[in-house]
C-alpha positions as a LaTeX table, in Angstrom:
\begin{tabular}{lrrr}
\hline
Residue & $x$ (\AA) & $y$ (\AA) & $z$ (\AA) \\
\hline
Unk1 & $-46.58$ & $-17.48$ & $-79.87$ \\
Unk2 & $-45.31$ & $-16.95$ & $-82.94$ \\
Unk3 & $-45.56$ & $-19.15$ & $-86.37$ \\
Unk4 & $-43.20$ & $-22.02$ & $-87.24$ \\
Unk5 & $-42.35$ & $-20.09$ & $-90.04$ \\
Unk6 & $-41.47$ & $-17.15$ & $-88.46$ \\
Unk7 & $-39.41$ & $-18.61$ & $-86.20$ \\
Unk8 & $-37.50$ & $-20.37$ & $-89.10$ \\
Unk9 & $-36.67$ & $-16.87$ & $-90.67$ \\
Unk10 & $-35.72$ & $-15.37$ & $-88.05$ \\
Unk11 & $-33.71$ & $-18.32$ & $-85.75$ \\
Unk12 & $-30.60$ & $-16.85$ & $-87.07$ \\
Unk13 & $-30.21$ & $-13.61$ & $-85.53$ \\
Unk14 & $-32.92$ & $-13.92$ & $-82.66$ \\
Unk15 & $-33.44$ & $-15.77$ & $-79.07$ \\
Unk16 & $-36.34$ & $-15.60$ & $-77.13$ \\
Unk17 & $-36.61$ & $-16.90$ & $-73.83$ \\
Unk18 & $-39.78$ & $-18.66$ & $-71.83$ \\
Unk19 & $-40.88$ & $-15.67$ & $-70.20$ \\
Unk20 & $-40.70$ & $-13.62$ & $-73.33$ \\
Unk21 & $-37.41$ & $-10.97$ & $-73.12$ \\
Unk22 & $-36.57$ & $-10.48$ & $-77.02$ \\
Unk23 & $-32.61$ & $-11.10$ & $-77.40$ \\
Unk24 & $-31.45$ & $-9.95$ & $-80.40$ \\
Unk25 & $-28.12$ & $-11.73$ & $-81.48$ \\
Unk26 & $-25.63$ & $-9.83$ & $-84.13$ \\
Unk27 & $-23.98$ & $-12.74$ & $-84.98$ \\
Unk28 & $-20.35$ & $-11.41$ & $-84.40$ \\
Unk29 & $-17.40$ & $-12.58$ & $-82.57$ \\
Unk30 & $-17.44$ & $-11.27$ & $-79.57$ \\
Unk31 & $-14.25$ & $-9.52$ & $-77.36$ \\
Unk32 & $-13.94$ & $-8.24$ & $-74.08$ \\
Unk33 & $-14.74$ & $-3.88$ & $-75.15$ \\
Unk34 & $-12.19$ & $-1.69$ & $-74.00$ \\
Unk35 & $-14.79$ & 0.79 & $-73.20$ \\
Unk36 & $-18.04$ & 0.19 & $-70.92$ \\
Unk37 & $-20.91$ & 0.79 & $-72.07$ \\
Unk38 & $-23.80$ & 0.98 & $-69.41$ \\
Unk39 & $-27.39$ & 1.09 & $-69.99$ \\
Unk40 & $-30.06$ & 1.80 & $-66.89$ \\
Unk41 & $-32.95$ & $-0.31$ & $-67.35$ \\
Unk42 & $-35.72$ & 0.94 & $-65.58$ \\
Unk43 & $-38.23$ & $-2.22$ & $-63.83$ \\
Unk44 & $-41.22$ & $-0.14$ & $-65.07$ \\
Unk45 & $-39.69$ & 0.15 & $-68.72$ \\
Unk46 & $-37.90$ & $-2.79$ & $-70.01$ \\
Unk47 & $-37.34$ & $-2.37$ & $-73.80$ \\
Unk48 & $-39.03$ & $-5.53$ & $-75.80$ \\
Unk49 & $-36.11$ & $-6.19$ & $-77.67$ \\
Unk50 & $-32.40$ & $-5.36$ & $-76.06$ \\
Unk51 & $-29.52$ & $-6.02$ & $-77.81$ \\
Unk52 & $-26.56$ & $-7.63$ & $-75.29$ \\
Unk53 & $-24.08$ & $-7.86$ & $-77.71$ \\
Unk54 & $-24.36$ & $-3.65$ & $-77.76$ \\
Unk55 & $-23.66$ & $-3.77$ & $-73.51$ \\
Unk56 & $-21.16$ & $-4.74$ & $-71.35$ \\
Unk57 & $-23.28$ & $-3.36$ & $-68.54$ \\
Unk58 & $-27.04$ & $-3.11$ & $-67.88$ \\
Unk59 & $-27.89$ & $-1.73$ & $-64.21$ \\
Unk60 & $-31.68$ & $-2.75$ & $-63.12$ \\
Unk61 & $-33.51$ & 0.30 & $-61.21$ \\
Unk62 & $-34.21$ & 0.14 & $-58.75$ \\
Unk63 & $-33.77$ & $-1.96$ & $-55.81$ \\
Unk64 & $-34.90$ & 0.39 & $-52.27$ \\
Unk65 & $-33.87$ & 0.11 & $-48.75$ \\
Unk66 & $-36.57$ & $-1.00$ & $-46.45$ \\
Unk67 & $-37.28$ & 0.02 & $-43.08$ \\
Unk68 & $-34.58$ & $-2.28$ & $-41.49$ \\
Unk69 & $-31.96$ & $-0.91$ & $-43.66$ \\
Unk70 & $-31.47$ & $-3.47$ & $-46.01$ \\
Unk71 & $-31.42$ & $-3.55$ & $-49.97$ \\
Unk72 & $-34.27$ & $-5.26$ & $-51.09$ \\
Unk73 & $-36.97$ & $-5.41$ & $-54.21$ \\
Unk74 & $-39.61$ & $-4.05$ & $-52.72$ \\
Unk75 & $-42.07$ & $-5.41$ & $-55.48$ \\
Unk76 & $-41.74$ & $-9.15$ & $-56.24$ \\
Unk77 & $-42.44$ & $-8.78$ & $-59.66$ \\
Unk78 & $-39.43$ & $-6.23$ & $-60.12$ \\
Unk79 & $-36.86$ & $-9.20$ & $-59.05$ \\
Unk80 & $-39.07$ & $-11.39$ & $-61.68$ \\
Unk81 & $-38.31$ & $-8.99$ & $-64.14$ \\
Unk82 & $-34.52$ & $-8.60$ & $-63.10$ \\
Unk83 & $-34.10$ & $-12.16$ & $-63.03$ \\
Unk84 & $-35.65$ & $-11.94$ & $-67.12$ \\
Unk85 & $-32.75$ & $-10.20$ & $-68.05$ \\
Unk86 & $-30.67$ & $-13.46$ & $-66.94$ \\
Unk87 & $-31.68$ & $-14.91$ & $-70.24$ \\
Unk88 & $-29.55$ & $-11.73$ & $-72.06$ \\
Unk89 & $-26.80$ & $-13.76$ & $-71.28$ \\
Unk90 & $-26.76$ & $-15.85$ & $-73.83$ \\
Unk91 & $-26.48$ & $-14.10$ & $-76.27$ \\
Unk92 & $-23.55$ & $-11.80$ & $-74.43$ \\
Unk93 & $-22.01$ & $-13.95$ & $-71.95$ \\
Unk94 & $-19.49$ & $-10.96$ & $-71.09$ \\
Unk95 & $-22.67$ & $-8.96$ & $-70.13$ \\
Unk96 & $-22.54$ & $-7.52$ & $-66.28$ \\
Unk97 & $-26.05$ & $-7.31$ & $-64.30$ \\
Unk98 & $-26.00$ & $-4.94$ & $-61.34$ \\
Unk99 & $-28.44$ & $-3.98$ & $-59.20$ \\
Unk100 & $-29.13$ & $-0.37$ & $-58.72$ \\
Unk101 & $-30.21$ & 0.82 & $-55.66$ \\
Unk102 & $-31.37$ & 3.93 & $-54.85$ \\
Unk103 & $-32.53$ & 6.47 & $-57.61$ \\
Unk104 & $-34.35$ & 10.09 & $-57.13$ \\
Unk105 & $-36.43$ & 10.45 & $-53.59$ \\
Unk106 & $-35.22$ & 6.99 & $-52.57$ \\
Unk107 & $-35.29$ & 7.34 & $-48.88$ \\
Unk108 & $-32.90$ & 5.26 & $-46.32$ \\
Unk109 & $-29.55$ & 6.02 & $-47.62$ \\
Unk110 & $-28.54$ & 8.27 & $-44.73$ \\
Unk111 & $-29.75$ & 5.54 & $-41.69$ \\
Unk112 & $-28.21$ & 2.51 & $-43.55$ \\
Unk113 & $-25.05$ & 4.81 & $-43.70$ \\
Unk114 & $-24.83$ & 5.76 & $-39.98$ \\
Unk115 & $-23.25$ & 3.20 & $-37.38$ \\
Unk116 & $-21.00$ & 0.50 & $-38.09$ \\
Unk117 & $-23.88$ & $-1.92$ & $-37.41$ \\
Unk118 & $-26.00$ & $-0.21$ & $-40.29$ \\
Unk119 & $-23.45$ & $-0.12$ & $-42.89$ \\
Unk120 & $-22.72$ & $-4.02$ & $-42.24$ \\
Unk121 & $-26.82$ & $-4.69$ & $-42.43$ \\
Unk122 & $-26.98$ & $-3.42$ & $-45.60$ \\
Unk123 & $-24.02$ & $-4.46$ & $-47.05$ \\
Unk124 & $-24.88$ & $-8.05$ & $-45.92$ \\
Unk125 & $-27.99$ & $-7.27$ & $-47.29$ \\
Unk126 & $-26.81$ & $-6.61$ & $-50.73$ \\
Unk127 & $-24.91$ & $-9.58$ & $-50.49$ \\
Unk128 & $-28.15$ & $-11.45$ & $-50.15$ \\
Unk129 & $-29.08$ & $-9.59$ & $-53.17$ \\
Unk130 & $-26.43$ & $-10.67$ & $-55.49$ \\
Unk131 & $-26.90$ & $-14.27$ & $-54.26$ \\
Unk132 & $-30.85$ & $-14.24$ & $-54.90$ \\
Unk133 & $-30.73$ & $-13.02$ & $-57.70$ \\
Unk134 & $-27.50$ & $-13.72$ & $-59.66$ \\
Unk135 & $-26.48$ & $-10.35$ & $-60.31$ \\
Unk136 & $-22.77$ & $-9.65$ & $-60.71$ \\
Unk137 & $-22.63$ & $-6.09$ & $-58.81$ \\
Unk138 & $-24.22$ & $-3.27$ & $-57.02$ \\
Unk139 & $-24.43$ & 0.35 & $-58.19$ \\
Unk140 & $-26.18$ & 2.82 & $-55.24$ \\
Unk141 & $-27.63$ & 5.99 & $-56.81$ \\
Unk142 & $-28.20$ & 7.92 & $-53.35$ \\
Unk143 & $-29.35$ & 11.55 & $-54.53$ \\
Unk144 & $-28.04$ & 12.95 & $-51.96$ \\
Unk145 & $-25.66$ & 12.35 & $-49.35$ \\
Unk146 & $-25.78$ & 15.78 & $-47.17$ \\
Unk147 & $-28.78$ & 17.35 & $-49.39$ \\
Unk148 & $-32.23$ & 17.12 & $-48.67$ \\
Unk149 & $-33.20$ & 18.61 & $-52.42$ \\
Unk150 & $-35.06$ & 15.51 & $-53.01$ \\
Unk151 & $-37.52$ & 15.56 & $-49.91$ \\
Unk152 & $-35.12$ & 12.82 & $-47.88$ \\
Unk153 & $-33.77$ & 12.72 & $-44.76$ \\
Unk154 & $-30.09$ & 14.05 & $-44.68$ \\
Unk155 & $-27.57$ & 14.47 & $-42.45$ \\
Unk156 & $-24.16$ & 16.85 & $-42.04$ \\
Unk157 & $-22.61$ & 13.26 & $-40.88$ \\
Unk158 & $-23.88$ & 11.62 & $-44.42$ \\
Unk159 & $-20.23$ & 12.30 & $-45.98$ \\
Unk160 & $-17.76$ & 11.14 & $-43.93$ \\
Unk161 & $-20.69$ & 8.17 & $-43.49$ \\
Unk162 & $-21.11$ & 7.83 & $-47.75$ \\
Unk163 & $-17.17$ & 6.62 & $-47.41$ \\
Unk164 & $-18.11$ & 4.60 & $-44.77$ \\
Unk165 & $-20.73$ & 2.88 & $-45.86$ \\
Unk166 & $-18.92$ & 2.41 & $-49.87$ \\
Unk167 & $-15.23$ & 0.70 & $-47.53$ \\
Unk168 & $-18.08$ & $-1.18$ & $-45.80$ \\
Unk169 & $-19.67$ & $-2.70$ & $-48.93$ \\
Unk170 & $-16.31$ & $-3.42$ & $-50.46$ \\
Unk171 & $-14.76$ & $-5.79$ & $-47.97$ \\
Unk172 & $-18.27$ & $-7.34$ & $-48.20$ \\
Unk173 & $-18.48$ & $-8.28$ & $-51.92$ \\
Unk174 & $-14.67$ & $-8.77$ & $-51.75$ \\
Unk175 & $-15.20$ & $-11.56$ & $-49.19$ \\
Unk176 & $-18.15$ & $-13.08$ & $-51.39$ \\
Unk177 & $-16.35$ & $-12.76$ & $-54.60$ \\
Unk178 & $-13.64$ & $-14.97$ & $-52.90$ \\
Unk179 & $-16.41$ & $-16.97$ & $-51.73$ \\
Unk180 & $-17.40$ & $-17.82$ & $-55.37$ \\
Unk181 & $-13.86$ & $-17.85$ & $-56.69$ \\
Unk182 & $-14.97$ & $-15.07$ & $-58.55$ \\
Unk183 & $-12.14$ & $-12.88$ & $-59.93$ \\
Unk184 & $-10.60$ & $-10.51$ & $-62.23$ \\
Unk185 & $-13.27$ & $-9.52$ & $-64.41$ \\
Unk186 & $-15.36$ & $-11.59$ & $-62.68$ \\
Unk187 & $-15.28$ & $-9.79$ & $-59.08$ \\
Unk188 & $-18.26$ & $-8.42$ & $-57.90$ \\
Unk189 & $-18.53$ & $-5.08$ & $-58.94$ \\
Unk190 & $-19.29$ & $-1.43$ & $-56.97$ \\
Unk191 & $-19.74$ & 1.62 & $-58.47$ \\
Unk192 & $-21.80$ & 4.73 & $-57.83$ \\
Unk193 & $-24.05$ & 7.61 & $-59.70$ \\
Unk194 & $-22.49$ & 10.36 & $-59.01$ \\
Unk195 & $-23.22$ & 14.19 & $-59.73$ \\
Unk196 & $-21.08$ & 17.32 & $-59.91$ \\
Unk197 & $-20.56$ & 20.52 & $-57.83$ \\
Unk198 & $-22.56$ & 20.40 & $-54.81$ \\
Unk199 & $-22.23$ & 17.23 & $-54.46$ \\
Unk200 & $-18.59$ & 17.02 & $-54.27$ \\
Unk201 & $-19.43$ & 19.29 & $-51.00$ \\
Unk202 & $-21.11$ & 16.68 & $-48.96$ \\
Unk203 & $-18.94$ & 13.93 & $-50.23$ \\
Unk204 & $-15.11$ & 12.45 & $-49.80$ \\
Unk205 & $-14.36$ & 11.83 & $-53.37$ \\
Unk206 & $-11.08$ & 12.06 & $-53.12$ \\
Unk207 & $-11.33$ & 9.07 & $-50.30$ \\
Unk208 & $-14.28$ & 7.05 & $-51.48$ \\
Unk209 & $-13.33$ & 6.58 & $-55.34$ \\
Unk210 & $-10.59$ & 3.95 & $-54.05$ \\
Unk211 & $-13.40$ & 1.72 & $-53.32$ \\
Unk212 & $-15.67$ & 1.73 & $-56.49$ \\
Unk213 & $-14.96$ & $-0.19$ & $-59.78$ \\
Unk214 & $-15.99$ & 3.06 & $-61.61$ \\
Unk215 & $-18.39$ & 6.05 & $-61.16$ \\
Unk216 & $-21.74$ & 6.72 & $-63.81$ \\
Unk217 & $-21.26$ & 10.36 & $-63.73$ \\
Unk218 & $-24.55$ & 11.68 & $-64.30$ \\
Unk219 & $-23.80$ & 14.76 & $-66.76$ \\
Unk220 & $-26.86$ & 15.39 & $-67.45$ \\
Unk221 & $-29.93$ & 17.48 & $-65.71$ \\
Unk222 & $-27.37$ & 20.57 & $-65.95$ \\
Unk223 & $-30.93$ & 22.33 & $-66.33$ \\
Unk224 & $-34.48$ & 20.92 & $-65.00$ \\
Unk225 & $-37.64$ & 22.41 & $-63.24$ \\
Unk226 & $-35.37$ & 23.47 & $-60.39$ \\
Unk227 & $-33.35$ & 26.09 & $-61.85$ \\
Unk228 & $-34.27$ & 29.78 & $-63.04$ \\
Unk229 & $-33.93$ & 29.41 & $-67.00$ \\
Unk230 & $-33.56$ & 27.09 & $-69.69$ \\
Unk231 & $-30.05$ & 25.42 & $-70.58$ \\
Unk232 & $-28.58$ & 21.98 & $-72.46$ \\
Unk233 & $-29.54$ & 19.58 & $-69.54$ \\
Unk234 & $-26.37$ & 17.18 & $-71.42$ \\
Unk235 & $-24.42$ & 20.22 & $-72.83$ \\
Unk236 & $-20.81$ & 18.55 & $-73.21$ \\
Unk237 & $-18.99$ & 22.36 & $-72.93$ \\
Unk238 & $-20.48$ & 26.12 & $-71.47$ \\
Unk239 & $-23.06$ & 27.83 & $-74.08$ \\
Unk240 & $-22.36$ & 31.31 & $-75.89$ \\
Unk241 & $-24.73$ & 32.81 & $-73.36$ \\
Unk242 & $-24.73$ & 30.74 & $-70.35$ \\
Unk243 & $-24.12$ & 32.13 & $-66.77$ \\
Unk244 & $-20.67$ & 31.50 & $-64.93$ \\
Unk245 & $-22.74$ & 28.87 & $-62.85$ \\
Unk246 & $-23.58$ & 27.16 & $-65.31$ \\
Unk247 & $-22.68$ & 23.78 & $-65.25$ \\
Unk248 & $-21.73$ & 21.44 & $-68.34$ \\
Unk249 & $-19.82$ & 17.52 & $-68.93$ \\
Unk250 & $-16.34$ & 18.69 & $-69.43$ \\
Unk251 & $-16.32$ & 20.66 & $-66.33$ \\
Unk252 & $-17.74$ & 17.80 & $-63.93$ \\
Unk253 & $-15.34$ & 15.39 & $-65.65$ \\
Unk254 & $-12.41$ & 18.02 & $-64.95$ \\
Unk255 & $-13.61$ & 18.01 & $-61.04$ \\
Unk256 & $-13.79$ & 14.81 & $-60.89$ \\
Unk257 & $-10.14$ & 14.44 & $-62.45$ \\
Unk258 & $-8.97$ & 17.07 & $-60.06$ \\
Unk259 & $-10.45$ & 15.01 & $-56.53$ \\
Unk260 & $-7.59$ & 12.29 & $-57.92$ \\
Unk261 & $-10.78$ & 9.73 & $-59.33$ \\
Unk262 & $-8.69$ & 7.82 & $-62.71$ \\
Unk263 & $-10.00$ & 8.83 & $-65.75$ \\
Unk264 & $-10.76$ & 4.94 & $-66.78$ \\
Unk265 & $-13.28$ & 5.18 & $-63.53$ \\
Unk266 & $-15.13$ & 8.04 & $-65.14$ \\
Unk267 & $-17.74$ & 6.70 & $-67.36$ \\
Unk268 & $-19.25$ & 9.75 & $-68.58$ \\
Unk269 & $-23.61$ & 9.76 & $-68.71$ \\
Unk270 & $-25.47$ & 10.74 & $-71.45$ \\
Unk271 & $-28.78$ & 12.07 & $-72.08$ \\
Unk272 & $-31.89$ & 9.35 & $-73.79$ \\
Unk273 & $-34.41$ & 12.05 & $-72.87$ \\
Unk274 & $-35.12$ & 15.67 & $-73.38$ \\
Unk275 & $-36.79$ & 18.64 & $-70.65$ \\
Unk276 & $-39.29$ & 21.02 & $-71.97$ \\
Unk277 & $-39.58$ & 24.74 & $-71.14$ \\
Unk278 & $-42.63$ & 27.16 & $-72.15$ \\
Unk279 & $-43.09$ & 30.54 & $-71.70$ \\
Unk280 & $-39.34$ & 31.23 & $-72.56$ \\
Unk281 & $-38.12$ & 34.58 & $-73.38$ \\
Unk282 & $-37.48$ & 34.68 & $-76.89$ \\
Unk283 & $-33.96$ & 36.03 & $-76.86$ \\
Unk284 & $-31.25$ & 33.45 & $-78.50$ \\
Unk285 & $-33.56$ & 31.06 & $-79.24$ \\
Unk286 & $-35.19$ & 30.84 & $-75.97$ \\
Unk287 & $-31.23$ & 29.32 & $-75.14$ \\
Unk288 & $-30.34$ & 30.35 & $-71.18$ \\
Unk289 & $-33.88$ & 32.20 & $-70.72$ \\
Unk290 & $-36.32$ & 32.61 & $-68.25$ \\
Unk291 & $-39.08$ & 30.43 & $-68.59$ \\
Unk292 & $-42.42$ & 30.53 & $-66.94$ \\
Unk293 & $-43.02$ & 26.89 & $-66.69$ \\
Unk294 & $-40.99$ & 23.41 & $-66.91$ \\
Unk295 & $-43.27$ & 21.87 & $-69.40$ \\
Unk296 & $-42.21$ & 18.49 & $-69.36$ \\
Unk297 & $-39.70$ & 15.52 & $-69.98$ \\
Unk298 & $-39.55$ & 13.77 & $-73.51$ \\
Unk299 & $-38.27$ & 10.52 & $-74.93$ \\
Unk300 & $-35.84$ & 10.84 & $-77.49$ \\
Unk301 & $-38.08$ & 8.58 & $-79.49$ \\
Unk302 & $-41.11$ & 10.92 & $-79.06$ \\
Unk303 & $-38.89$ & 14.04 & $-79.99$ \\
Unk304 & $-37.15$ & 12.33 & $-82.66$ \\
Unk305 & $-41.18$ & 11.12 & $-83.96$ \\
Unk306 & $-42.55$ & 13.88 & $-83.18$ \\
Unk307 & $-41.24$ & 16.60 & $-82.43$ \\
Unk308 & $-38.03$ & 17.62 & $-84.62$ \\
Unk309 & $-38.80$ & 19.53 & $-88.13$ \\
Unk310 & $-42.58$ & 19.45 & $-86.76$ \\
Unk311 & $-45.24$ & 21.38 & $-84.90$ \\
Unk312 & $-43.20$ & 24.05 & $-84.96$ \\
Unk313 & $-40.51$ & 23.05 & $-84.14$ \\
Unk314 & $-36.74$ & 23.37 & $-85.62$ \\
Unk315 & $-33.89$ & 22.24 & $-84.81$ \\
Unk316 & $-30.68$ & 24.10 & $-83.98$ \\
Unk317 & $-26.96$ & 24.02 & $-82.91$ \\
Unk318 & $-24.98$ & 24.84 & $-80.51$ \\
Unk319 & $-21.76$ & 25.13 & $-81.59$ \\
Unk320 & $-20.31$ & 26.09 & $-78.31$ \\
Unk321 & $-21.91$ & 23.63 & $-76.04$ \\
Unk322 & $-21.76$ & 20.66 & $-78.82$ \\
Unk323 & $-25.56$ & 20.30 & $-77.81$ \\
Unk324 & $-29.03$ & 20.31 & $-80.42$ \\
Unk325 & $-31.94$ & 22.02 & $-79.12$ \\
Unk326 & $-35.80$ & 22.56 & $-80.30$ \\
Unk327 & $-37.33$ & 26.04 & $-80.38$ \\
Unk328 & $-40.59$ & 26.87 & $-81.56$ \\
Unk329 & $-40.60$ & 30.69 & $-81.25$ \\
Unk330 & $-45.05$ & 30.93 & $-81.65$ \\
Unk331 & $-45.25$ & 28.66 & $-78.76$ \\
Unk332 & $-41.99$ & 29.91 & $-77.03$ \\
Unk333 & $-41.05$ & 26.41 & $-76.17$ \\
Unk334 & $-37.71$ & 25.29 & $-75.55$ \\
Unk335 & $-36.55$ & 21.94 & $-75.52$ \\
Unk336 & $-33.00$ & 20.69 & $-74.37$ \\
Unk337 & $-31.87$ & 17.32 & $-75.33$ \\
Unk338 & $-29.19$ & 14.51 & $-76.62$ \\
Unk339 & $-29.08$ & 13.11 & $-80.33$ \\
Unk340 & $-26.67$ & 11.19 & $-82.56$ \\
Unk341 & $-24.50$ & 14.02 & $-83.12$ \\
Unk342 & $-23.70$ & 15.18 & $-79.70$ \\
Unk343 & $-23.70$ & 11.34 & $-78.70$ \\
Unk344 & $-20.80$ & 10.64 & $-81.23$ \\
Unk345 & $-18.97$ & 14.17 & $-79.96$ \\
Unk346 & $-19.05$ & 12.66 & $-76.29$ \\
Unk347 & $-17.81$ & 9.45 & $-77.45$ \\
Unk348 & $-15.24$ & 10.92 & $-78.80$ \\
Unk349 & $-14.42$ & 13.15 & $-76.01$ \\
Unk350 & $-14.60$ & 9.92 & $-73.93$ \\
Unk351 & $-11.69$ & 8.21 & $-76.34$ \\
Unk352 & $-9.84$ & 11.40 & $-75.92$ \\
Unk353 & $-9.95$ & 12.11 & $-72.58$ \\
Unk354 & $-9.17$ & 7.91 & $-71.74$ \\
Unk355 & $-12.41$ & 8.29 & $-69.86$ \\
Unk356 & $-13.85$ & 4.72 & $-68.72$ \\
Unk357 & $-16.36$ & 4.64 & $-71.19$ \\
Unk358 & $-20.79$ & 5.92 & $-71.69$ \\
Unk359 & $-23.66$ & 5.33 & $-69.48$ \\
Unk360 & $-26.79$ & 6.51 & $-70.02$ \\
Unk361 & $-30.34$ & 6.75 & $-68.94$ \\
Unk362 & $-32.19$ & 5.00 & $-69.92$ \\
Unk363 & $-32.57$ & 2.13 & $-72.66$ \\
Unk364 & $-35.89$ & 2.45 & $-73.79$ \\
Unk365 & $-36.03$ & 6.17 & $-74.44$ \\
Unk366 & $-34.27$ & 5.26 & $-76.92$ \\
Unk367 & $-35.65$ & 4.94 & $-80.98$ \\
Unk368 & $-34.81$ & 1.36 & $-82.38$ \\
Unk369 & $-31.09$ & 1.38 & $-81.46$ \\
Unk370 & $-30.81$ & 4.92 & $-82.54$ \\
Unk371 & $-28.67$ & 6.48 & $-79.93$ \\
Unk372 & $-27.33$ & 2.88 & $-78.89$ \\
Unk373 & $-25.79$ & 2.17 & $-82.02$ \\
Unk374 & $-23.87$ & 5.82 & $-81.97$ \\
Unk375 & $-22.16$ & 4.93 & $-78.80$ \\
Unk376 & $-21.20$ & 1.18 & $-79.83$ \\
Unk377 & $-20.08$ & 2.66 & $-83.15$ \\
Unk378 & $-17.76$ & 4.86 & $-81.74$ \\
Unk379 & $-16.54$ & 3.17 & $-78.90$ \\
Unk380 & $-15.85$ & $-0.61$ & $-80.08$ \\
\hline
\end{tabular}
């Protein structure tokens, strides 16, 4: 507990709740932001200190789907820890909680999807969710309908189903948010994260954006331990040297605009993390090489306390792709990742472009504020 006199200094600008979530308080008037701004908050990561007054949207991963098809915390302590965040409010009473469901190898997606009985179980079921734990929305992150690249089950019907399943969940928080008398701002939200090429493939975006609130476009993991060489992971435009393939932001926004999705629904993802490759061949900076391994996935904090301007490693530009990257040619390590100057350059392209706004993943990669404080800057 901290001292009397502590507390006394500090009573101004900072909240703390019983079960110890650090609110920190700017003191400003507040307005309703004409951009979102949506942080993922990961159960097994919660930041000491968040700031609301930075958010307008903080979606809790993750919520799974259990054998009977419904969304549910698997863990009770994860819904403790959700139901923590309540105390954000506060100091933000604009501030949105969603539940994410879903996220990288979750399995279930594709059976809740795939009768008419299914899609109402779990949409009652997220219902339940909302209810339980006060939460104002639901965002699914199903990676992927119609792909089995993450080790889940899949099936061809999974995209006419995806559409199904999204109309499904609509009417359902529609009829609760009329329930509660909850409207306008105050509806119960639905939104998706959503990926690029591919994905567009196994999906009706075209059909299914007229049921979501907005979509987190996640514009990031361009390049990862699945693909042949190195890249920007969050590159914004194509590299110098990249392949035709290649895939970058502007060009998933721009399919996403062409499939008829309003650019205020896009809210563009950015990068709190950075992927390691060693081995690289050193042509162009080890930028679009072959690699011989993935060597790993960095915080921005860590890079930004450890790793730029030291062991070896320098920082460089790409002027093409609006993207930093590390390179230390004696270890032939290559490291892809977002920082406050390609963070302000997509906030501007999101102003620009009347895009819906930045998400990113996720809040406590991040270094006391740093990257936070870029996007708030810019965007409010």
């Amino acid at each position: 507990m901290w001292l009397r006199v502590a507390l006394a200094l500090i009573s101004a600008l900072v909240c703390i709740d019983v079960h110890g979530v650090l609110v920190a308080d700017s003191g400003s008037s507040r307005r309703d932001p004409q951009h979102r701004v949506v942080a993922y908050v990961a159960s097994w990561s919660v930041p000491p200190a968040i700031h609301p007054e930075h958010l307008t949207h903080i979606n809790f991963a993750f919520a799974h789907i259990d054998k009977a098809g419904r969304a549910v915390f698997e863990q009770p302590a994860v819904g403790q820890t959700f139901l923590r965040l309540q105390a954000l409010k506060k100091a933000n009473p604009r501030l949105k909680l969603i539940v994410c469901v879903g996220g990288w190898q979750a399995e279930g997606f594709s059976d809740a999807a795939l009768t008419d009985s299914s899609r109402l179980t779990f949409a009652h079921s997220a219902v339940t969710l909302l209810r339980d734990y006060s939460a104002d929305g639901i965002d699914l992150d199903w990676e992927y309908p119609g792909q089995g690249v993450a080790g889940i089950k899949y099936r061809t019907e999974d995209k006419r189903n995806f559409t199904l399943l999204l109309k499904t969940l609509r009417e359902q928080l529609d009829a609760e948010s009329a329930a509660q008398r909850r409207s306008g701002s105050a509806r119960y939200t639905l939104t998706i994260a959503a990926a690029d090429r591919e994905y567009f493939d196994h999906t009706e975006m075209d059909r299914l954006h007229v049921y979501l609130d907005w979509v987190n476009l996640m514009s990031y993991d361009f390049f990862n331990s699945l693909t042949p060489t190195t890249g920007h992971h969050a590159g914004l435009y194509r590299s110098e040297h990249a392949a035709p393939a290649d895939r970058n932001a502007d060009a998933a926004v721009k399919q996403y605009l062409a499939a008829g999705v309003p650019a205020d629904k896009i809210v563009l993802g950015v990068a709190f993390y950075g992927r390691g490759f060693a081995g690289v061949t050193p042509l162009d900076n080890g930028v679009n090489q072959p690699y011989q391994r993935f060597e790993g996935e960095h915080s921005y904090a860590e890079l930004a306390g450890k790793f730029v301007g030291q062991q070896g490693f320098i920082r460089y530009w790409d002027a093409s792709a609006q993207a930093p990257y590390l390179w230390n040619s004696a270890a032939r390590t290559f490291i892809t990742y977002d920082d406050p100057q390609s963070i302000a350059i997509k906030a501007r392209y999101v102003l620009e472009h009347q895009l819906g706004g930045v998400m990113f993943w996720e809040l406590s990669q991040d270094r006391d504020g740093e990257l936070l404080d870029v996007i708030t800057g810019r965007l409010h």
